[in-house]
C-alpha positions as CSV (number, residue, x, y, z in Angstrom):
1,X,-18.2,-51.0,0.1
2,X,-21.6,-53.1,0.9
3,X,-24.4,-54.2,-0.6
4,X,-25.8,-52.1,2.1
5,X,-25.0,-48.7,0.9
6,X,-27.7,-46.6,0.8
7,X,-29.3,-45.8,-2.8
8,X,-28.3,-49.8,-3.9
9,X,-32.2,-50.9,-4.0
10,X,-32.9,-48.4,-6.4
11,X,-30.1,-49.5,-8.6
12,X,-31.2,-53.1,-8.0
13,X,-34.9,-52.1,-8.8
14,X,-34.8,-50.6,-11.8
15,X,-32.1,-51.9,-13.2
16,X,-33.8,-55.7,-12.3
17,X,-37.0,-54.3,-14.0
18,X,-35.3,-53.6,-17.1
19,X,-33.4,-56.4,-17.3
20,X,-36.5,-58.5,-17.4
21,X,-37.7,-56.5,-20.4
22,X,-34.1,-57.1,-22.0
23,X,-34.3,-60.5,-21.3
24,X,-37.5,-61.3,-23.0
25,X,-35.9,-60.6,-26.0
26,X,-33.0,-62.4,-25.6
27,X,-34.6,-65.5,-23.9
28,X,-37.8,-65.5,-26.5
29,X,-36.2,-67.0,-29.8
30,X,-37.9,-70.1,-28.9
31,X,-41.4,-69.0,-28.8
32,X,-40.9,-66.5,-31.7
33,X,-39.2,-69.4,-33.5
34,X,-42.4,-71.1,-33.2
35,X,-44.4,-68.4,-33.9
36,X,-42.3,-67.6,-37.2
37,X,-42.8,-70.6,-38.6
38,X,-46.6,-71.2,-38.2
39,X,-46.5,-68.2,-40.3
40,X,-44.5,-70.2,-43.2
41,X,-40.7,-69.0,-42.6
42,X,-38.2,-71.3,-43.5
43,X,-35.6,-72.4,-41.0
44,X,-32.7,-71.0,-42.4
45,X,-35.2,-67.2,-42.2
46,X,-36.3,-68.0,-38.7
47,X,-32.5,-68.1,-37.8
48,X,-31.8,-64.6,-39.5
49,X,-34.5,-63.0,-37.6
50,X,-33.7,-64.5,-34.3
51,X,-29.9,-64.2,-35.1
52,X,-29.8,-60.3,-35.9
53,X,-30.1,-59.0,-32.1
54,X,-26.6,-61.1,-31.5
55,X,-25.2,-59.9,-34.5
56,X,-25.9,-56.5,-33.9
57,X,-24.9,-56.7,-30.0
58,X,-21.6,-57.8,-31.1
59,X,-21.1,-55.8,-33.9
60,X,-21.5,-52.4,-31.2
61,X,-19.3,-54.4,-28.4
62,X,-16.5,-52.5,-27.8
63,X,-17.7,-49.1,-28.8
64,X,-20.1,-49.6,-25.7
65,X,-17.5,-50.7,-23.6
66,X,-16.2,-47.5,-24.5
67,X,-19.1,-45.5,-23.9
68,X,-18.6,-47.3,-20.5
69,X,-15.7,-46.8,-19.3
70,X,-16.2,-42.9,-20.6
71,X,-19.4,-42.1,-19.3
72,X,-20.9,-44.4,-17.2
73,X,-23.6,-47.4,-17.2
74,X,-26.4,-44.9,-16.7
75,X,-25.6,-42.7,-19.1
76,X,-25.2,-45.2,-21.7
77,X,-27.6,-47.8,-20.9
78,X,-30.4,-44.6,-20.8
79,X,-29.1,-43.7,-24.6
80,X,-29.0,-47.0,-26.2
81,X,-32.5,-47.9,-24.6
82,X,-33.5,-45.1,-27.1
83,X,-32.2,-47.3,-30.1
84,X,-33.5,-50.4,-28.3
85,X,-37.1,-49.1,-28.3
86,X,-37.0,-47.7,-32.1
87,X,-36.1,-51.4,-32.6
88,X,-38.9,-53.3,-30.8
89,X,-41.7,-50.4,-32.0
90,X,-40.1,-51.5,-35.8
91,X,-39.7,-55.5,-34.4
92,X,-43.9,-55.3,-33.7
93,X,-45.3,-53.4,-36.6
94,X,-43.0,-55.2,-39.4
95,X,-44.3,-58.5,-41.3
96,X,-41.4,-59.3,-43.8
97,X,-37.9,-61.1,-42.7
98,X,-36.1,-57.9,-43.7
99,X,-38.2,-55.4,-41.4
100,X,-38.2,-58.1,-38.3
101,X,-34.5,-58.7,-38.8
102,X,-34.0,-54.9,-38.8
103,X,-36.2,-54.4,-35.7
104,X,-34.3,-57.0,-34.1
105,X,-31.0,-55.6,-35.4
106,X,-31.8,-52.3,-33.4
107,X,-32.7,-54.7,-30.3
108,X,-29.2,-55.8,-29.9
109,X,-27.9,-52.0,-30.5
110,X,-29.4,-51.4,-27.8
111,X,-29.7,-53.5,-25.1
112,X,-26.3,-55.8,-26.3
113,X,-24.5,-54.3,-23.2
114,X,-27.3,-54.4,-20.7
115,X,-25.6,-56.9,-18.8
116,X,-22.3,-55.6,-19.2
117,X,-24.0,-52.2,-17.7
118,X,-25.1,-54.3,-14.5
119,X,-21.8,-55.5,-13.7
120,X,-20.2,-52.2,-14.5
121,X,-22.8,-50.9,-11.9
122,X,-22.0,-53.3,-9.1
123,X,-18.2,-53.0,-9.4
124,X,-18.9,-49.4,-8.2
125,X,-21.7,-50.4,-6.1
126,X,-21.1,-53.7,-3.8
127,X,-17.5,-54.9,-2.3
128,X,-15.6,-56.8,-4.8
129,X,-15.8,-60.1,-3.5
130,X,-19.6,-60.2,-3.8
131,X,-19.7,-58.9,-7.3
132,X,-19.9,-61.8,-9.1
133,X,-22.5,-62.9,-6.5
134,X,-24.4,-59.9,-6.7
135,X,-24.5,-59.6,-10.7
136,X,-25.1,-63.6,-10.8
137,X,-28.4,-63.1,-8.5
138,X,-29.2,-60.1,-10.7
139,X,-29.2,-62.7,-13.8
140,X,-30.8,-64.9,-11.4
141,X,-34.0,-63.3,-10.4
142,X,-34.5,-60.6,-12.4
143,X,-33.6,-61.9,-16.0
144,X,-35.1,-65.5,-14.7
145,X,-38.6,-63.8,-14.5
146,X,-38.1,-62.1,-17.5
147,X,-37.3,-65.3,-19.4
148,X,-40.5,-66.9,-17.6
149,X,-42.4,-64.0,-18.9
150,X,-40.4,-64.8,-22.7
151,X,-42.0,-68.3,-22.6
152,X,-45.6,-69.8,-21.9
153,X,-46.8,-65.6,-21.0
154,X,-45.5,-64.9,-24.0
155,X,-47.3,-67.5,-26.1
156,X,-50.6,-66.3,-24.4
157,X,-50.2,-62.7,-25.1
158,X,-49.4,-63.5,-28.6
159,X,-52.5,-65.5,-28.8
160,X,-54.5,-63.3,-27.4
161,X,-53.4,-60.2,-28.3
162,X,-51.0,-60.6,-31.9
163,X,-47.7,-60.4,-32.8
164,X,-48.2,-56.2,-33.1
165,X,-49.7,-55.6,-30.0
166,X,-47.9,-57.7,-27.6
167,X,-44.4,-56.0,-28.5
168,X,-45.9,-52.7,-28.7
169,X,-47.3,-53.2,-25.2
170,X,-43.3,-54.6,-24.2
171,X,-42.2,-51.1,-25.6
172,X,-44.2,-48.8,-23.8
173,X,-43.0,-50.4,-20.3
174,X,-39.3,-50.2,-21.9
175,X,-40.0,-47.0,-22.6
176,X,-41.0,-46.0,-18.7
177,X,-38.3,-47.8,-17.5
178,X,-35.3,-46.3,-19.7
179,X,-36.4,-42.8,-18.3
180,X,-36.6,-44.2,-15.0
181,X,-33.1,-45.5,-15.0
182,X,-31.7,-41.8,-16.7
183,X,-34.0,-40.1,-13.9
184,X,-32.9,-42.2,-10.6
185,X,-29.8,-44.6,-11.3
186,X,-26.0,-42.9,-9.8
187,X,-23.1,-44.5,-11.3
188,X,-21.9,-44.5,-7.7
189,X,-22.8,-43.6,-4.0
190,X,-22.1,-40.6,-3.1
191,X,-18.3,-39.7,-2.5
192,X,-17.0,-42.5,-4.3
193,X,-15.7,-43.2,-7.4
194,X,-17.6,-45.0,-10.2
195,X,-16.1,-47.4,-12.1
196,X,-15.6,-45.2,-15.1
197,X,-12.0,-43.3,-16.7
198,X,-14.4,-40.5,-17.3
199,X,-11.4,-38.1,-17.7
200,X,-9.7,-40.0,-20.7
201,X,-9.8,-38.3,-24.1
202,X,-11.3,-40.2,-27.2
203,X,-7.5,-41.0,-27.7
204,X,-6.8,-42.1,-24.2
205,X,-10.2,-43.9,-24.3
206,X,-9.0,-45.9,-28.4
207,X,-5.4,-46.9,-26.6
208,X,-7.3,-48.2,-23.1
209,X,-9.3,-50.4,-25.4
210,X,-6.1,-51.6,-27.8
211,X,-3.9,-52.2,-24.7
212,X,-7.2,-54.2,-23.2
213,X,-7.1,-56.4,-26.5
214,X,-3.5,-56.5,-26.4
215,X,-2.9,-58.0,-22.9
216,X,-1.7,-61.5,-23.1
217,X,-3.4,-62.4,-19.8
218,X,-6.8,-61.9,-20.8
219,X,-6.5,-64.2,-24.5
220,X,-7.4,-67.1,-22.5
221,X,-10.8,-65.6,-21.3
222,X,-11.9,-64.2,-24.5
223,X,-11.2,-67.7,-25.6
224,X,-13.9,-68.9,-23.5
225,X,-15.9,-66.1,-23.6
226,X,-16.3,-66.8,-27.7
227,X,-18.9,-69.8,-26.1
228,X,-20.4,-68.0,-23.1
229,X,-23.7,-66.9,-24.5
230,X,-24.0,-69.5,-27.4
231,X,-24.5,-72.7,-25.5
232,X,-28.2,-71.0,-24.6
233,X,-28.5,-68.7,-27.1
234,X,-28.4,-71.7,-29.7
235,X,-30.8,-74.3,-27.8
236,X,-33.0,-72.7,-25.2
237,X,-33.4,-69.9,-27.0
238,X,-33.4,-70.5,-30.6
239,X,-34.1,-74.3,-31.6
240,X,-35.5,-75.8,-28.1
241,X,-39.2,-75.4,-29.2
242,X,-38.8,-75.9,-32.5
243,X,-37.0,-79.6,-31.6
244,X,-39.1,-80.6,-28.7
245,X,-42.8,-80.0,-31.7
246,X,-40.9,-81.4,-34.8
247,X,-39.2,-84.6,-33.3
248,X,-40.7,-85.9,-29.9
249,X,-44.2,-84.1,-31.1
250,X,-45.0,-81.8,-28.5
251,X,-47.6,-79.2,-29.5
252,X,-46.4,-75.7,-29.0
253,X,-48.1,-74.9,-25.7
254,X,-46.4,-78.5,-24.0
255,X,-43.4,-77.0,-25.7
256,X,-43.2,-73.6,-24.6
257,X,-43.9,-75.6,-20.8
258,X,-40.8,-77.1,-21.2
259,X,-38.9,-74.1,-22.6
260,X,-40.1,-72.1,-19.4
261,X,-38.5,-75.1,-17.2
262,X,-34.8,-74.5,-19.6
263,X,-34.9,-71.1,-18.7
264,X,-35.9,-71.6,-15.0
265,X,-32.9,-73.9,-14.9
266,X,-30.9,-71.5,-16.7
267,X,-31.5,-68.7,-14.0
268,X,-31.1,-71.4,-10.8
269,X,-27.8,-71.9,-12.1
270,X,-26.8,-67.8,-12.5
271,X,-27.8,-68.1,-8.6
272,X,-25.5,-70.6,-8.4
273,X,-22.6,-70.0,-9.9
274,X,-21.5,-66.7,-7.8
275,X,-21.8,-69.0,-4.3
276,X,-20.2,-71.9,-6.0
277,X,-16.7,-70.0,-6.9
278,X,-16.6,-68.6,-3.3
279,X,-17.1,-72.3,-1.7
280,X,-14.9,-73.5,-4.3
281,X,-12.1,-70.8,-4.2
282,X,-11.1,-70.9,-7.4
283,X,-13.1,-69.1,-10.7
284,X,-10.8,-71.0,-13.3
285,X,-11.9,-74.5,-12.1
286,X,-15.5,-73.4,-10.9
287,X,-15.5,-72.3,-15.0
288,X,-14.0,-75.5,-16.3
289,X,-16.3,-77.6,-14.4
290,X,-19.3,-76.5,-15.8
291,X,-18.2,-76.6,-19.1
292,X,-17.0,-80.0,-19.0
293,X,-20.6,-80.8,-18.3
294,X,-22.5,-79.1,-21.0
295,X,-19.9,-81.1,-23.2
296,X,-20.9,-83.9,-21.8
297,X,-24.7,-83.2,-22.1
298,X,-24.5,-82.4,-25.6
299,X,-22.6,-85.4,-26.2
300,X,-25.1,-87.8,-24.9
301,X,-28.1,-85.2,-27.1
302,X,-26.1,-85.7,-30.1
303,X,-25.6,-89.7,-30.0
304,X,-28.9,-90.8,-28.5
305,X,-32.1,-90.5,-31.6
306,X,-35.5,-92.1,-30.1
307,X,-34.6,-90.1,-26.6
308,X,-38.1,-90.5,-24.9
309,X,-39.7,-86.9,-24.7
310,X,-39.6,-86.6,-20.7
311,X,-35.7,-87.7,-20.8
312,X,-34.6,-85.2,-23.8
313,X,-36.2,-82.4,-21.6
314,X,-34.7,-83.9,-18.0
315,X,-31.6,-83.2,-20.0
316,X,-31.6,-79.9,-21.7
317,X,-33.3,-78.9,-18.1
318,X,-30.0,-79.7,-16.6
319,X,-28.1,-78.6,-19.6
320,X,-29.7,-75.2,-19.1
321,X,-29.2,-75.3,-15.7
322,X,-25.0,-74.8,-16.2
323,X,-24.8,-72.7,-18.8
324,X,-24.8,-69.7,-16.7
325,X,-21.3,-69.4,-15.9
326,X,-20.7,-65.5,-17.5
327,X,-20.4,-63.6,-14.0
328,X,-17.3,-65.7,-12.7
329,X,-15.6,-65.5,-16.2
330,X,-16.9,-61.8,-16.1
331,X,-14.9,-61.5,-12.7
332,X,-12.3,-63.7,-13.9
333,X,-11.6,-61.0,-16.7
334,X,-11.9,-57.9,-14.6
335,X,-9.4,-59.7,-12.0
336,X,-7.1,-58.6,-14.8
337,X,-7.5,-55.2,-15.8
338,X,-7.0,-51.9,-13.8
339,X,-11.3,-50.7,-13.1
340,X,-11.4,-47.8,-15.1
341,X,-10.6,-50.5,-18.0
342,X,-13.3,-52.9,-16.6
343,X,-15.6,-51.7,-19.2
344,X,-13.8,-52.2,-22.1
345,X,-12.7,-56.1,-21.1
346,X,-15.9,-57.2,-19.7
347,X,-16.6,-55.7,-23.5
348,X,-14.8,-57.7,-25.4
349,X,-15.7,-60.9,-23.9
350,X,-19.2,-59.7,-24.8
351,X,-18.4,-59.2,-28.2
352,X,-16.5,-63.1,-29.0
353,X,-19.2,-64.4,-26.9
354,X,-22.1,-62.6,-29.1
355,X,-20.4,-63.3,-32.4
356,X,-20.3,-66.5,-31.7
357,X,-23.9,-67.0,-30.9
358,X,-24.6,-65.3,-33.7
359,X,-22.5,-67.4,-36.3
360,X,-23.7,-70.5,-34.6
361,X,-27.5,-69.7,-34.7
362,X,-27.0,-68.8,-38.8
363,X,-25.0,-71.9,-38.9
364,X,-27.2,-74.0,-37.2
365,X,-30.3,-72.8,-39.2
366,X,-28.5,-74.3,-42.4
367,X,-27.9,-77.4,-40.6
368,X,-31.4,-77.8,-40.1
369,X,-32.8,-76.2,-43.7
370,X,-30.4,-78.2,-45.4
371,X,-31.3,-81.9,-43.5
372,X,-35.1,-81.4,-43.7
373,X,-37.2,-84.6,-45.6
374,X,-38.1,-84.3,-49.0
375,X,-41.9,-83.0,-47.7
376,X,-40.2,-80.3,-45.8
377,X,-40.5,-81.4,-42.7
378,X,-37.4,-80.6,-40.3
379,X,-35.8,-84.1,-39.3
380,X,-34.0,-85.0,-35.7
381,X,-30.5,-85.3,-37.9
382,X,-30.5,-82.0,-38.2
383,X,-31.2,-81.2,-34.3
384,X,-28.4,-83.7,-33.4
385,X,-25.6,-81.8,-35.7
386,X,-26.7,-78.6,-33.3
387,X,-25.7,-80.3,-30.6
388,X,-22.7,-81.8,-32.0
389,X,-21.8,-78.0,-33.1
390,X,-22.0,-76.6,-29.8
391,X,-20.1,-79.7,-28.6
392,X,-16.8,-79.2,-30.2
393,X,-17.4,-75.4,-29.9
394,X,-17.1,-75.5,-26.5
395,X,-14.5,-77.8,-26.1
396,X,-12.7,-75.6,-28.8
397,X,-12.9,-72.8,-26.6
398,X,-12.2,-74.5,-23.2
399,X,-8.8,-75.9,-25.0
400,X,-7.6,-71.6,-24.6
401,X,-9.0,-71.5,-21.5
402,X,-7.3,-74.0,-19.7
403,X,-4.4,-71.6,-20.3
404,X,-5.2,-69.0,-18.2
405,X,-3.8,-67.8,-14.8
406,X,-6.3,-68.6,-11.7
407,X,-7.6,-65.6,-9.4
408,X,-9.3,-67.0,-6.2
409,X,-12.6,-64.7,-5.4
């Protein structure tokens, strides 16, 4: 197959559009963070809000790799953009912690395999050696504008238009765009295969999933999956704004500037990382290397207090910039698996990955509630035990990985 099949720009289109929707959401804890608590929240509330979507995505993992692997990416991604939309209608019209969290809740429902959906998408779509490439450039560009759009844009619109308005103006486009995906979007070209077991049985479809978590193979990369989503999830887009007004004193437009330069760095390096495991031959060590840095990173956040403003967000720039490395362990994982069971393994390293973010952005609130000053005020101890978290989380997880068998692109 190529990426010049006809049909593929239509795929890439609309699928791209919505992921830029999706990834406002996902990439917009920051500024909602921000916005959250000039409206009084607590910390330790602003985490449960932000931190519902991820609990949610994970909670509804595998049964959408199921859905998956049964009936396709368009199919699925079409009827859980339904859900998705109840929850940002719900997410814009709701002013207490409990209807926000709900609305957010629904969120992750719905758009928690949106990603996953992509991938499934170009495995059918694009030869295999480019689709790590391919779904890496999707991140890239299309959920890089969207997380432009989730930072200084977004602070704007909420300033000029509310909270209500703003995410009930996100839903309508949602809404044109999840018909426009059930309308136009294949599964596959015509004549081939899509990357589906559409003929399986419920059954069939329980025991693909079991023997998926029962492989011995693939232990290594849910290992490292458990801390593919939480190394951004946690700073650029939960506590990066949040840090950058409360200890170096930014105001929350400078801020949100420097949020929108994490999350440009953060889609540079999706771009990157699918090229890089093809010059590098290797997705094992291509992984492993850019862990190693964010350890390192994190390190030097975690030990240094007085960092100088322009340095702190030098570094989480470059931080953000190799956190990105989900599409080679993504193709590291399907390496491993027959395709109609791609769905189900991709899946699963979803579902560690998201659990994990969530835990560590509930975790991570406490940190900070709990280490506040006696006038309220958050404190930069608190900021440097998130760092230290994600630290030994990720060199937690990169311990299993090591474990794991290479398989050159």
């Amino acid at each position: 197959m190529s990426t010049r099949t006809p049909g593929i720009a239509r795929v890439l289109l609309l699928t791209g559009l919505f992921m830029m929707l999706v990834q406002i959401h996902r990439s917009g804890g920051a500024v909602i963070a921000n916005e959250l608590a000039g409206q009084g929240l607590a910390p330790s509330q602003i985490a449960t809000v932000v931190s519902a979507m991820f609990l949610a995505a994970a909670l509804f993992q595998l049964p959408t790799g199921m859905l998956f692997d049964r009936y396709g990416a368009r199919g699925t991604m079409a009827g859980l953009g339904l859900v998705a939309l109840v929850g940002i209608v719900l997410f814009a019209c709701s002013h207490s912690v409990l209807g926000l969290s709900a609305g957010r809740f629904l969120i992750g429902v719905g758009h928690g395999g949106t990603i996953a959906g992509i991938y499934m998408l170009a495995l059918s779509w694009v030869s295999s050696d480019r689709v790590a490439t391919t779904t890496g450039g999707m991140i890239a560009i299309a959920g890089g504008i969207g997380g432009v759009l989730a930072t200084v844009p977004l602070v704007l619109a909420l300033e000029a238009l509310g909270h209500q308005r703003t995410f009930l103006a996100v839903a309508a486009a949602t809404a044109v765009l999840n018909v426009a995906i059930g309308l136009f979007v294949r599964d596959a070209p015509d004549g081939q295969a899509a990357a589906t077991g559409r003929g399986e049985t419920l059954a069939q479809s329980v025991r693909g999933l079991w023997a998926v978590l029962a492989e011995r193979k693939l232990w290594p990369v849910f290992a490292m999956g458990a801390c593919f989503t939480a190394p951004f999830a946690v700073v650029g887009g939960l506590w990066a704004g949040p840090y950058l007004v409360d200890v170096h004193g930014l105001g929350r437009e400078q801020a949100s500037f420097a949020v929108m330069a994490m999350v440009a760095a953060f889609h540079l390096g999706n771009l990157g990382y699918g090229p890089l495991e093809r010059v590098l031959g290797t997705r094992k060590w291509t992984v492993v290397s850019g862990v190693l840095a964010l350890i390192a990173l994190l390190a030097v956040l975690a030990a240094w207090p007085g960092m100088a403003a322009g340095a702190t967000v030098a570094l989480l720039v470059l931080y953000c910039l190799c956190t990105p490395f989900y599409p080679v362990l993504a193709a590291h994982c399907r390496a491993f698996v027959p395709l109609g069971r791609a769905g189900r393994a991709i899946s699963v390293v979803n579902l560690t990955g998201l659990i994990t973010a969530f835990a560590l952005q509930k975790l991570t609130g406490t940190m900070v509630d709990l280490t506040r000053a006696a006038d309220g005020t958050t404190t930069e101890l608190g900021y440097r035990l998130v760092f230290m978290t994600l630290a030994v989380a990720l060199l937690t997880a990169l311990s299993g990985y090591l474990r794991v068998r290479d398989v050159p692109p």
